[in-house]
N, CA, C and O atoms as a CHARMM CRD file, in Angstrom:
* protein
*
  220
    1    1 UNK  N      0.81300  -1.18900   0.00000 PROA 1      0.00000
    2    1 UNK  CA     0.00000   0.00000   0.00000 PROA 1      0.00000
    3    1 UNK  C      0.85700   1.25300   0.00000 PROA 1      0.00000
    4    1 UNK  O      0.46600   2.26600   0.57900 PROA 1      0.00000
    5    2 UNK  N      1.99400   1.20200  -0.62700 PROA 2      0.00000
    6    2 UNK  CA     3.19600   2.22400  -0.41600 PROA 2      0.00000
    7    2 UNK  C      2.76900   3.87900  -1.34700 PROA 2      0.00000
    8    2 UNK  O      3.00400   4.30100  -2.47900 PROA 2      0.00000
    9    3 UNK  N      2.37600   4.17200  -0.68600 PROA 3      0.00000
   10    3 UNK  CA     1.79300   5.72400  -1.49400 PROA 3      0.00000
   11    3 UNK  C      0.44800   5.78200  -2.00800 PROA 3      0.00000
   12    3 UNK  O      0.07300   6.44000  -2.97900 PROA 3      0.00000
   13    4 UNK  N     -0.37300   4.89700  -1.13100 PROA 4      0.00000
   14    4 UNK  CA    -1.92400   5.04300  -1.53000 PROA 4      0.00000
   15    4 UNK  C     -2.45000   5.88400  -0.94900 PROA 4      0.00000
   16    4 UNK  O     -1.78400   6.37000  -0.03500 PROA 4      0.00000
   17    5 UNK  N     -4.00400   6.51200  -1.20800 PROA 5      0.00000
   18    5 UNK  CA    -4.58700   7.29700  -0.87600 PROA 5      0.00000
   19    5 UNK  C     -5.47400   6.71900   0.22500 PROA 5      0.00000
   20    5 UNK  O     -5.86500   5.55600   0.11900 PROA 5      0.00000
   21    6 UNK  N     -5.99000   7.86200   1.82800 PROA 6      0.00000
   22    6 UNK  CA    -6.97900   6.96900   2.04100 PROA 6      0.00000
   23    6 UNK  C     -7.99700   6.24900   1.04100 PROA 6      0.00000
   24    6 UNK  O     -8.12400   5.04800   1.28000 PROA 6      0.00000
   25    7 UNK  N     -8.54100   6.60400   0.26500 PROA 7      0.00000
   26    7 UNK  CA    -9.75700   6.27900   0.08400 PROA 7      0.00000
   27    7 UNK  C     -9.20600   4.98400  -0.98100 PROA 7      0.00000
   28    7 UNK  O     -9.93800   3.99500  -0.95000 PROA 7      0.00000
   29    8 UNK  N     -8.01300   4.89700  -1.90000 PROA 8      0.00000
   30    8 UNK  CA    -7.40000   3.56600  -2.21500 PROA 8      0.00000
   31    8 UNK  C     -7.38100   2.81900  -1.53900 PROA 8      0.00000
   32    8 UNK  O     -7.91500   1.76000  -1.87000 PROA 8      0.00000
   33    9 UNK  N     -6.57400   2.96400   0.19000 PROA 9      0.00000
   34    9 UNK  CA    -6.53700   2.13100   0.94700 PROA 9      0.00000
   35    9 UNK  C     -8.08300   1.52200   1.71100 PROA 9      0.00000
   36    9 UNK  O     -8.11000   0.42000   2.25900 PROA 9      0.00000
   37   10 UNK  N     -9.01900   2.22000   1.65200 PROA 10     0.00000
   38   10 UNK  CA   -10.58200   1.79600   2.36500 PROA 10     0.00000
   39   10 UNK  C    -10.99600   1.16500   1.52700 PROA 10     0.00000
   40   10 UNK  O    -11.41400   0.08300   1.93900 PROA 10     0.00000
   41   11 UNK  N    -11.16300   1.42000  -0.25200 PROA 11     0.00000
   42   11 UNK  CA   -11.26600   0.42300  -1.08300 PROA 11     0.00000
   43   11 UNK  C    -10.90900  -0.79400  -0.74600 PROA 11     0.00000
   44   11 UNK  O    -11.65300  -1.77300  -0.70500 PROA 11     0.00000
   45   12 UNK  N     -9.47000  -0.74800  -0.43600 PROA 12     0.00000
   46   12 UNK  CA    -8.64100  -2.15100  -0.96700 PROA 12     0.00000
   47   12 UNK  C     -8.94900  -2.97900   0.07400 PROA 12     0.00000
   48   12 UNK  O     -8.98000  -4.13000  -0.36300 PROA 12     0.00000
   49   13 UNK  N     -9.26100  -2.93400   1.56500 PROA 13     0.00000
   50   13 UNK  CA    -9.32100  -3.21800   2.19100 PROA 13     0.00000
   51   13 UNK  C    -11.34100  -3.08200   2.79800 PROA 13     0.00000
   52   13 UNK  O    -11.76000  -3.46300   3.89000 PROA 13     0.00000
   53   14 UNK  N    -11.84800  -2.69500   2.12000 PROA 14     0.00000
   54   14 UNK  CA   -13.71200  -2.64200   2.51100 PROA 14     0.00000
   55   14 UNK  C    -14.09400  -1.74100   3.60100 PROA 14     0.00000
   56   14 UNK  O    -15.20100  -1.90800   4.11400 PROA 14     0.00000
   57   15 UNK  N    -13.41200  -0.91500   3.97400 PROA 15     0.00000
   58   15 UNK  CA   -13.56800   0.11300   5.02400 PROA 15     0.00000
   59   15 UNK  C    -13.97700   1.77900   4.87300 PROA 15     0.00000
   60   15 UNK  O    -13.74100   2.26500   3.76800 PROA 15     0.00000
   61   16 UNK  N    -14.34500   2.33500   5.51400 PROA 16     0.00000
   62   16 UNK  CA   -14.87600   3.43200   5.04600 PROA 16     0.00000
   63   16 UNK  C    -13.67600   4.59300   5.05800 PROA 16     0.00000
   64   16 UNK  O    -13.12000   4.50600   6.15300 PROA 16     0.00000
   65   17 UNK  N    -13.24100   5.34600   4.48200 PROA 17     0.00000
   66   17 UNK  CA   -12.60000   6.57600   4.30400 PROA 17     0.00000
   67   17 UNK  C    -12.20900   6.88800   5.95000 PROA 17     0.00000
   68   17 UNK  O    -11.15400   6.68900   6.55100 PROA 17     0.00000
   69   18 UNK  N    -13.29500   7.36700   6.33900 PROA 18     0.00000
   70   18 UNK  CA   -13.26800   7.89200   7.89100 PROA 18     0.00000
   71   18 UNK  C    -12.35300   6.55800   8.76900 PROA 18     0.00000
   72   18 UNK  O    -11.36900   6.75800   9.48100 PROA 18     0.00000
   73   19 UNK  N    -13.00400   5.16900   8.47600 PROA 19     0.00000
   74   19 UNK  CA   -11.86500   4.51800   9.41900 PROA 19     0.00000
   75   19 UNK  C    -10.67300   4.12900   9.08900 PROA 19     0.00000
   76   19 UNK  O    -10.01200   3.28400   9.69300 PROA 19     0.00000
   77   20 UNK  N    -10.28400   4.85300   7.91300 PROA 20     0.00000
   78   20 UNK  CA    -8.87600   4.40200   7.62800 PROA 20     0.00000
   79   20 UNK  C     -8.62000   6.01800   8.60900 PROA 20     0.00000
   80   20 UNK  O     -7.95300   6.00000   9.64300 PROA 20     0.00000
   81   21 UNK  N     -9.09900   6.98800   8.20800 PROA 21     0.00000
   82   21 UNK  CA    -8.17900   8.05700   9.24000 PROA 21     0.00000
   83   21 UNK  C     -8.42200   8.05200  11.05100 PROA 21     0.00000
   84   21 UNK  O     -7.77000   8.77800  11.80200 PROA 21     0.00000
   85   22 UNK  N     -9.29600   7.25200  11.43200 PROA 22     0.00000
   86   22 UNK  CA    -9.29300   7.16000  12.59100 PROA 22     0.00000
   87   22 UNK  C     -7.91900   6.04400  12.88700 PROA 22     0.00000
   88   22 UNK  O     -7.21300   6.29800  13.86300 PROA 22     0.00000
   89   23 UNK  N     -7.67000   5.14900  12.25200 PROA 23     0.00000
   90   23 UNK  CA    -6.63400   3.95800  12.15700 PROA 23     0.00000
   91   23 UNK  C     -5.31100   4.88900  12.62300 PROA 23     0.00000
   92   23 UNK  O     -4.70500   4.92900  13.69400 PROA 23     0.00000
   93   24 UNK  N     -5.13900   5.55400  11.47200 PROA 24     0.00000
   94   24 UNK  CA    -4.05300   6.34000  11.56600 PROA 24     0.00000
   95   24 UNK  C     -4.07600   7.49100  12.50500 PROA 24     0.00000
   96   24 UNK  O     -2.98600   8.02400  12.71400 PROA 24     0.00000
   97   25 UNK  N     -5.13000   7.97400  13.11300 PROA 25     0.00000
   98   25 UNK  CA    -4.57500   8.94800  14.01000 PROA 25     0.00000
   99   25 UNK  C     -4.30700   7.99900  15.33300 PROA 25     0.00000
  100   25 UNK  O     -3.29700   8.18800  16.01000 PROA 25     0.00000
  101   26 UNK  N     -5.38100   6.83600  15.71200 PROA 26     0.00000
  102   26 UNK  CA    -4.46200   6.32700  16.40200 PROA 26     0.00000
  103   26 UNK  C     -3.23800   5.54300  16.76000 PROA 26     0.00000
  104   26 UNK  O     -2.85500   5.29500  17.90300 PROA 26     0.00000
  105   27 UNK  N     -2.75600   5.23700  15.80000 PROA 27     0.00000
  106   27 UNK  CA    -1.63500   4.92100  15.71200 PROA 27     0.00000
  107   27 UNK  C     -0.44600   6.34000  16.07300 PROA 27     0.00000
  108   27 UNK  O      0.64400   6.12800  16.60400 PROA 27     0.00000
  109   28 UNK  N     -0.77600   7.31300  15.79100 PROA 28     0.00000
  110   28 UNK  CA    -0.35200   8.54300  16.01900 PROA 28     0.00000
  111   28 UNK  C      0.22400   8.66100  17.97600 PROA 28     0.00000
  112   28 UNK  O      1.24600   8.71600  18.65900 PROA 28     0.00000
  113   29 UNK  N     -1.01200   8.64700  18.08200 PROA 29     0.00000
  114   29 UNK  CA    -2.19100   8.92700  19.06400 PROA 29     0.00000
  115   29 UNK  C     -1.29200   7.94700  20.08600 PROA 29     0.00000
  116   29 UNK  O     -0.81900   8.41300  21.12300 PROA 29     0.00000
  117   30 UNK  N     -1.10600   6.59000  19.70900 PROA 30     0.00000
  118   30 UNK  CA    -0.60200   5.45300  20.71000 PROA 30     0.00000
  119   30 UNK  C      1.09600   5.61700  20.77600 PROA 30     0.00000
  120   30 UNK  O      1.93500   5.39700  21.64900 PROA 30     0.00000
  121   31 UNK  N      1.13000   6.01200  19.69200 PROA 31     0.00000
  122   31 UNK  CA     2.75700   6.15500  19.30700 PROA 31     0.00000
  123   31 UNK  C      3.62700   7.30300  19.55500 PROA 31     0.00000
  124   31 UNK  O      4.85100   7.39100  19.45900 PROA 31     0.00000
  125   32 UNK  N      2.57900   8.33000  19.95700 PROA 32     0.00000
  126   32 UNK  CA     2.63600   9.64200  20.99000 PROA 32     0.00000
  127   32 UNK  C      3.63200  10.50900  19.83900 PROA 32     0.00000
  128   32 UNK  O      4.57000  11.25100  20.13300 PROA 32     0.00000
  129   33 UNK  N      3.04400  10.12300  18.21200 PROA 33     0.00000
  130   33 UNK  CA     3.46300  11.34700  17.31900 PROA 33     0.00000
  131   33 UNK  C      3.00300  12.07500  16.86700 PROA 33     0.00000
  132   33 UNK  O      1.81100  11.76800  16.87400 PROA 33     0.00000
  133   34 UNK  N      3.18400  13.34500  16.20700 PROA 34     0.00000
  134   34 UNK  CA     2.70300  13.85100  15.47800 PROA 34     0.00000
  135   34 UNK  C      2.10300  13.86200  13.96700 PROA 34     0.00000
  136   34 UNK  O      1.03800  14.14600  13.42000 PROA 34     0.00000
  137   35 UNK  N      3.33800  13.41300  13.62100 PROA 35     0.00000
  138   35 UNK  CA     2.99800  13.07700  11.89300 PROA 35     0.00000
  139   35 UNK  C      3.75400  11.73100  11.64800 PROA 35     0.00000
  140   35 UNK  O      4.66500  11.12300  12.21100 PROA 35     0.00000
  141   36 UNK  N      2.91700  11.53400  10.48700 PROA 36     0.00000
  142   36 UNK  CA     3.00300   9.92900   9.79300 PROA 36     0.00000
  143   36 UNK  C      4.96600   9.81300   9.60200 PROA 36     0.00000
  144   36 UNK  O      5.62000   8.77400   9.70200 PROA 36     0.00000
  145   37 UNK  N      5.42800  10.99900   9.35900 PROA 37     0.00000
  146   37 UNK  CA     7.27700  10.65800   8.98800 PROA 37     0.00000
  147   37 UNK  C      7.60800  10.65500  10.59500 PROA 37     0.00000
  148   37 UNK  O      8.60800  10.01800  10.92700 PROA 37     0.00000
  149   38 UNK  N      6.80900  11.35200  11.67800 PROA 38     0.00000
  150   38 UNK  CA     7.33600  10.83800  12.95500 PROA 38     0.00000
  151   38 UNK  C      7.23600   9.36400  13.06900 PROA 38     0.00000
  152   38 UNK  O      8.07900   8.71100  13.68500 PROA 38     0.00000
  153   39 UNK  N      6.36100   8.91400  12.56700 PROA 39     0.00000
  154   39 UNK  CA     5.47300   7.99000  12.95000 PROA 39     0.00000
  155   39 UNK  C      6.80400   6.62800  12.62700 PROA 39     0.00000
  156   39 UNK  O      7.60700   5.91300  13.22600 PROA 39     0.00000
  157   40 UNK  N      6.38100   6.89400  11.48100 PROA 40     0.00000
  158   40 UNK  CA     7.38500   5.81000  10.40700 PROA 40     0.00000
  159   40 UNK  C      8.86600   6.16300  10.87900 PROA 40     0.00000
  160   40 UNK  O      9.54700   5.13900  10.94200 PROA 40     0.00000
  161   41 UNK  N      9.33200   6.94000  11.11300 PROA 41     0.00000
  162   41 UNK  CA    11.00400   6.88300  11.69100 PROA 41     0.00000
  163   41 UNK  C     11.23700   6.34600  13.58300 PROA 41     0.00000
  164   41 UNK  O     12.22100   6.05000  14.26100 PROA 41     0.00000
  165   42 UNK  N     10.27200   6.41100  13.75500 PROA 42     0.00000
  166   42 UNK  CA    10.19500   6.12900  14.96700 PROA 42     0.00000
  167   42 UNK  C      9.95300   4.37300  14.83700 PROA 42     0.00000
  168   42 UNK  O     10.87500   3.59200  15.07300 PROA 42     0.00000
  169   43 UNK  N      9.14800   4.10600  14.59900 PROA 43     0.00000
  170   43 UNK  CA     8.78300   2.59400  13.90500 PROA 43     0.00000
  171   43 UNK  C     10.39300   1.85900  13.63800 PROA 43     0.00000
  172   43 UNK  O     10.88000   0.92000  14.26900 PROA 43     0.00000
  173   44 UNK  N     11.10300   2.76100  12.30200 PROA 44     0.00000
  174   44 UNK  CA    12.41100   2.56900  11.53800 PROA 44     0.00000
  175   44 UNK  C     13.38500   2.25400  12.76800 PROA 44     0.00000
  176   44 UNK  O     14.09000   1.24500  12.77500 PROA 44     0.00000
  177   45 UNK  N     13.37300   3.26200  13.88700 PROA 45     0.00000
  178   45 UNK  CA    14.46300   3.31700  14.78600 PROA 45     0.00000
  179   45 UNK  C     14.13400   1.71300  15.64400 PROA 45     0.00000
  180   45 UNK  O     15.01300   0.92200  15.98700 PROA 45     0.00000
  181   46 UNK  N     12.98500   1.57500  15.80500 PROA 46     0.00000
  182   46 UNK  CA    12.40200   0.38100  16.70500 PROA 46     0.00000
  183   46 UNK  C     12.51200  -1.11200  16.01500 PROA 46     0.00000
  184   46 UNK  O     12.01200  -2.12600  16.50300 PROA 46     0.00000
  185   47 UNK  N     13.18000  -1.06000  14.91800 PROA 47     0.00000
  186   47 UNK  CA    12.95700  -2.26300  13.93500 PROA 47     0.00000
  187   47 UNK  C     11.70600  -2.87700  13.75400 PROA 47     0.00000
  188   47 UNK  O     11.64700  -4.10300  13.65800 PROA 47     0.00000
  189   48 UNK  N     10.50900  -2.04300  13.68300 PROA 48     0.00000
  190   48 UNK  CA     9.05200  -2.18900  13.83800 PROA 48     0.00000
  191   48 UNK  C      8.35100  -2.44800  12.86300 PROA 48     0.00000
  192   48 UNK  O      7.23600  -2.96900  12.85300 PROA 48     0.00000
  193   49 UNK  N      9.31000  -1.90500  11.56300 PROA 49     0.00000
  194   49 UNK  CA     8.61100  -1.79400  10.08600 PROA 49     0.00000
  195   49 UNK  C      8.66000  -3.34700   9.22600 PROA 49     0.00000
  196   49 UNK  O      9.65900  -4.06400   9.18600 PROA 49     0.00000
  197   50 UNK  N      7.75400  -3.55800   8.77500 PROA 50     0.00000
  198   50 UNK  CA     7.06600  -5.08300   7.81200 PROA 50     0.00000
  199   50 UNK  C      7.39500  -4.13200   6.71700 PROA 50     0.00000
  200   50 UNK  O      6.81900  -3.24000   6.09500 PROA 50     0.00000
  201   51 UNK  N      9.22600  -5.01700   6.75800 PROA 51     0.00000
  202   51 UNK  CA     9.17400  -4.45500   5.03500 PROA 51     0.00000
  203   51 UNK  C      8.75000  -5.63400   3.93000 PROA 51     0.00000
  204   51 UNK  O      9.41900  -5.76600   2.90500 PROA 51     0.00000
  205   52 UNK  N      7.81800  -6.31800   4.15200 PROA 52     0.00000
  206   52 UNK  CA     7.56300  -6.93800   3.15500 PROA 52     0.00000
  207   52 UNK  C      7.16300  -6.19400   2.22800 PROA 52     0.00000
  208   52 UNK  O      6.57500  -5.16900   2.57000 PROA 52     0.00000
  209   53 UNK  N      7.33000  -6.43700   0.93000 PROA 53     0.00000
  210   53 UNK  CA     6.79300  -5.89600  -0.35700 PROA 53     0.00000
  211   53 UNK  C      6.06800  -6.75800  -1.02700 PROA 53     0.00000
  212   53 UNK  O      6.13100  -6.60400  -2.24700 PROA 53     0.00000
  213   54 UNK  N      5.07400  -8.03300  -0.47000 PROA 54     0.00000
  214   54 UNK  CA     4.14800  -8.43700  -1.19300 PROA 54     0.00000
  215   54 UNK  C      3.27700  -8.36700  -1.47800 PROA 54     0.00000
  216   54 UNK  O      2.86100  -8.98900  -2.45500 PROA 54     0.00000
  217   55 UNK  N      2.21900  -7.20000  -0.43200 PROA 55     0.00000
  218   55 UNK  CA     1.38400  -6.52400  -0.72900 PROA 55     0.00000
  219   55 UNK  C      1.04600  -5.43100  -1.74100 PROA 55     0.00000
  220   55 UNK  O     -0.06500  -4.90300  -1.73000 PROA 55     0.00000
């Protein structure tokens, strides 16, 4: 899902627009960041990230 849009990603997955951004703010929210590049470098530093690329 590497550069999709919400509403690509609620497609792809059967979910509504709104709960893909509730998803992501809490993940924010739990992860005590601000923004998605906090988000993801913080993840990066934690060895947290599924780099699979088969999706």
């Amino acid at each position: 899902m590497q550069g999709w849009s919400g509403k690509q990603i609620s497609n792809h997955l059967g979910i509504s627009k709104s709960a893909v951004r509730r998803h992501k703010e809490k993940m924010l929210l739990d992860n005590d960041c601000k923004t998605i590049i906090e988000l993801i470098s913080k993840c990066y530093a934690n060895n947290s990230l599924n780099t699979n690329q088969d999706d």
